[in-house]
Structure formats: C-alpha cells, structure tokens
C-alpha positions as CSV (number, residue, x, y, z in Angstrom):
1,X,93.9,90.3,96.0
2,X,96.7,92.3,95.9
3,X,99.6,92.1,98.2
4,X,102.3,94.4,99.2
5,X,105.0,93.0,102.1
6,X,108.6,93.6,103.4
7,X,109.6,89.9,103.6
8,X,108.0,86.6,102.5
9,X,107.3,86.3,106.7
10,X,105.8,89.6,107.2
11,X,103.4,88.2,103.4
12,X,102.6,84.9,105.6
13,X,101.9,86.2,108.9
14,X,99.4,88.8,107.2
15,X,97.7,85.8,104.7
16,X,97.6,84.1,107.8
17,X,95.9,86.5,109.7
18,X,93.5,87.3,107.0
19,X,92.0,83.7,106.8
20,X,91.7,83.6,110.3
21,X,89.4,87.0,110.6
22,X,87.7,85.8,107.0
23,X,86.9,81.9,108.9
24,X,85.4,83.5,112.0
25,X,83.1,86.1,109.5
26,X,82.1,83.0,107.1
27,X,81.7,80.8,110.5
28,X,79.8,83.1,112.0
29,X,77.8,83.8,109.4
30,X,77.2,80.4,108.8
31,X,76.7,79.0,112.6
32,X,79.6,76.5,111.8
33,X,83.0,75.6,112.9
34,X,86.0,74.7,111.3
35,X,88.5,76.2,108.7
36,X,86.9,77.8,105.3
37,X,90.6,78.4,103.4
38,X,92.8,76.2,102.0
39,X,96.2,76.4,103.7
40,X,97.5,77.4,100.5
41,X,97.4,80.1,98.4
42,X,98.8,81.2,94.7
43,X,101.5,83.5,95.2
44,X,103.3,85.3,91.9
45,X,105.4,88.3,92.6
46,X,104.8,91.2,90.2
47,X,108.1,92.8,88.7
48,X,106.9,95.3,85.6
49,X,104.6,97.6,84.9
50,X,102.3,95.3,82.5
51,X,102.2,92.5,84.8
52,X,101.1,95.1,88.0
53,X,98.6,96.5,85.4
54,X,97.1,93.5,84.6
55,X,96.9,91.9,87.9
56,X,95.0,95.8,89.2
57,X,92.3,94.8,86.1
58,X,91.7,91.5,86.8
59,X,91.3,92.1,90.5
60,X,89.0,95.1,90.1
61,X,87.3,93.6,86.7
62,X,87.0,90.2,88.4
63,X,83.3,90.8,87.9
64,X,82.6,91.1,84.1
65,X,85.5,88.5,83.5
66,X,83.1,85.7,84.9
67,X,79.7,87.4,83.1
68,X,81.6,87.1,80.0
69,X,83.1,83.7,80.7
70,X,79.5,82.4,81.6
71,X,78.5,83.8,78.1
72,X,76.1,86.1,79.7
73,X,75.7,89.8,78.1
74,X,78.2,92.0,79.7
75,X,76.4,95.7,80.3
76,X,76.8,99.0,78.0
77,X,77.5,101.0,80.3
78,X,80.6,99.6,82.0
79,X,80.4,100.4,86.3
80,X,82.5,99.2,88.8
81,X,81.6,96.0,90.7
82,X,80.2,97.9,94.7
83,X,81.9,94.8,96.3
84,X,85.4,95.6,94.7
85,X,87.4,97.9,96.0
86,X,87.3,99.9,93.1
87,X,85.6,103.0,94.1
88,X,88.7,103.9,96.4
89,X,91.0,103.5,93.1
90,X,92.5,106.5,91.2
91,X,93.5,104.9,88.2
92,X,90.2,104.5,86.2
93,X,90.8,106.6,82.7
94,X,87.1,108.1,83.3
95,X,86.1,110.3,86.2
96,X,84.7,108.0,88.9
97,X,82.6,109.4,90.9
98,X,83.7,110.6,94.3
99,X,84.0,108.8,97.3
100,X,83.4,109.7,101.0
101,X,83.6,107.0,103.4
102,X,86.9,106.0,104.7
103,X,89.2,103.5,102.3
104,X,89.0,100.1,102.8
105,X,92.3,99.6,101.3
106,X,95.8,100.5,102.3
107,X,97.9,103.2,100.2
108,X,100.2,101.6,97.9
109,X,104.2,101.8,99.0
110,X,105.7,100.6,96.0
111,X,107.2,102.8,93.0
112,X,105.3,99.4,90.9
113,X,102.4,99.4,92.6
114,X,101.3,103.4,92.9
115,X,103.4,104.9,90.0
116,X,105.1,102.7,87.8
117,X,102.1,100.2,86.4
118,X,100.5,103.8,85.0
119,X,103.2,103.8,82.6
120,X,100.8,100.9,80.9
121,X,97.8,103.0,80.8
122,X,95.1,103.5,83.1
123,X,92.2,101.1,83.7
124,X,89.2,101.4,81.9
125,X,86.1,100.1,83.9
126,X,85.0,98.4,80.1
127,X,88.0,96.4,79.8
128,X,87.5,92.1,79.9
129,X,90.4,91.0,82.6
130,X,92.2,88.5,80.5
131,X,92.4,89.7,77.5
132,X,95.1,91.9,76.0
133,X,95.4,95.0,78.5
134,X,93.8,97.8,76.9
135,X,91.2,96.2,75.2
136,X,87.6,97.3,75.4
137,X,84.4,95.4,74.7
C-alpha cells in the first residue's frame, strides 16, 4: 500500500482506521473475534522519483513477484492482477483498457506521487517487482 498524509498523526489515525474496517471484514467473514493486524506496520517515506517508481511496481506487480519467487512460470502475455488496483492506474506504458466503475483509490496530491516518479518511466505490466526498474521478463 501506498500512503499519502499531512503529518505522521493524520498517517496513524488513517492506518489505524484501516485495520479496524479490514478486522471487522476478515472477522466477519470469518465468524471470529479479535484483532487480525499486527499493531505495527513498515513505514519508509519515499523521497525521489526512482524510489516512488519502484514502490508503484511492486505494489501493482505484487502478483507475478511471488509466481516468480515460487518458481512458477510467469504468463506471456503480461495482465494486471483484478484484485490490485491497477486498472484505475494511468501509468502503464501500454493502453489499458478502459475503466468504468468508480475508483477505488484516491487521486494522488503529491508532485512525487502523480508527476514526478514518471520522470523514471512508466510501468510496464511485464515488469518482475524487485528487480532493476525497467526490466522486462
């Protein structure tokens, strides 16, 4: 996941909110109780272009990152992974095709995070997360 906030309270208060509407889907779900998150979480703040770049990949490319860690046979024809959120992002270097339900995501606000990783190159949906951004299997 990729976070944009104001302050380092505005970044908690939103984590903090997520978990708690991500516990009662998995709890419900489930017919438990109980907490499903760790307290913590990893948090590395992005400065440059490459690193924003990177980070969009291995988000989006999570997906083929672990076929290709599990030594399974990554697919020809690259396609976005349906439960990213991927299909609402403009920066793929091939057309995707077009989308008509409402975004699931929020607009970027940041220069870094809507404009200034692009200076990197756009994402290609072939890429391996992980490896040196650009490269294609």
């Amino acid at each position: 996941m990729i976070v944009e906030a104001t302050s380092a309270r505005d970044l908690a208060c939103g984590l903090k909110s997520l978990a708690a509407r991500f516990a009662r889907a998995v709890n419900r779900v489930f017919a438990r109780v109980g907490p499903v998150l760790a307290d913590r979480c990893h948090v590395h703040v992005l400065r440059t272009p490459l690193e924003v770049r990177n980070a969009i990949a291995y988000v989006l490319l999570n997906a083929r990152r672990h076929l290709a860690k599990a030594g399974r046979k990554l697919p020809r024809i690259a396609r976005i992974d349906p439960a990213s959120s991927g299909r609402w992002f403009s920066g793929w270097c091939t057309l995707a095709p077009p989308v008509h339900d409402p975004p699931a995501v929020a607009a970027a606000r940041t220069w870094l995070l809507s404009v200034g990783w692009r200076k990197r190159g756009l994402i290609d949906a072939a890429e391996l997360p992980g490896k040196r951004a650009g490269s294609v299997e």
